[in-house]
C-alpha positions in Angstrom: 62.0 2.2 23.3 60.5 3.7 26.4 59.8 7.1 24.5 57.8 4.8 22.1 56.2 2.4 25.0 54.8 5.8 26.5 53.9 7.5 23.6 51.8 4.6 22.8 50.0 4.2 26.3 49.3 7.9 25.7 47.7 7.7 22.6 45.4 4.6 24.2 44.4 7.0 27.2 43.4 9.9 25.2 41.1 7.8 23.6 38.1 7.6 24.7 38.3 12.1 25.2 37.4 11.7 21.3 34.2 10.4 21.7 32.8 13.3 24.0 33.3 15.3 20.0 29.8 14.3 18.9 27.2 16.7 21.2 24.7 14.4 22.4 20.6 14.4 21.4 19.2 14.7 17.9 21.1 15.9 15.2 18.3 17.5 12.9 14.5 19.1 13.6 13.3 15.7 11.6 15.2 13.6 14.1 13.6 15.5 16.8 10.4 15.3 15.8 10.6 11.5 15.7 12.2 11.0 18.9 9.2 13.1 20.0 6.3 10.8 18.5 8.6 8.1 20.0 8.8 9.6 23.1 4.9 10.1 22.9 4.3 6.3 22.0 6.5 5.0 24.8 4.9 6.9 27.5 1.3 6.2 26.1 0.7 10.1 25.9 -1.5 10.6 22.3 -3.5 7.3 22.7 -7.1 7.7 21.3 -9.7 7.6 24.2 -11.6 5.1 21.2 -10.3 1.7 21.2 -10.0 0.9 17.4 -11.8 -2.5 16.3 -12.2 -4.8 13.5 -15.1 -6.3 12.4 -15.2 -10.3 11.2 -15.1 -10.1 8.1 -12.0 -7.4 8.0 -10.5 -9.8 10.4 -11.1 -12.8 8.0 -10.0 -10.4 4.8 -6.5 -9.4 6.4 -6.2 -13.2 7.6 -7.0 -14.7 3.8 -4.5 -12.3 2.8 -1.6 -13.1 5.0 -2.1 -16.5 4.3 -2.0 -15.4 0.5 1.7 -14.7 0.8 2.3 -18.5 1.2 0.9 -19.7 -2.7 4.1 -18.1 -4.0 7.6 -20.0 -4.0 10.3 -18.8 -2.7 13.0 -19.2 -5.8 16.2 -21.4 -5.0 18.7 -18.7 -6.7 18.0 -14.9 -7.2 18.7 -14.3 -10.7 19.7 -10.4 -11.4 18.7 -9.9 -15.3 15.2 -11.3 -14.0 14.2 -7.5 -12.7 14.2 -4.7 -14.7 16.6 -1.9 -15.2 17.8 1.7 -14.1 18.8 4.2 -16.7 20.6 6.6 -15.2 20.7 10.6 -17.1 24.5 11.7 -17.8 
């Protein structure tokens, strides 16, 4: 039983060595490049020296159609035969 009792808290301490496996930082060029732009956003580096504006009535056209998205109900069950369908190529 003791052989068992240590084996056990042996496993439990060599646990956490498994998660020093995975090498840290991105693991592709795409996900680099998006922590970049990330990095660039949070740190305010490629901000346009122009502040971008909107006039009225692009302000009232992006308002009527925010409030557009209202009219329509939102259905009390999904039902899945309402959509259409995927044909898949065998």
């Amino acid at each position: 039983m003791n052989t068992l009792k240590g084996l056990c808290c042996l496993t439990l301490l060599c646990l956490p060595l498994g998660a020093h496996a995975i090498d840290a930082g991105p693991a592709s060029a795409q996900q680099q490049e998006t922590e970049g732009w990330l990095l660039l956003q949070s740190r305010n580096k490629a901000a346009s020296p122009t502040p971008q504006t909107a006039t009225a009535t692009e302000r009232e056209l992006a308002m009527q159609r925010w409030l557009k998205k209202y009219k329509y109900e939102i259905p009390d069950f999904y039902d899945p035969d309402a959509g259409g369908k995927i044909e898949t190529k065998n």
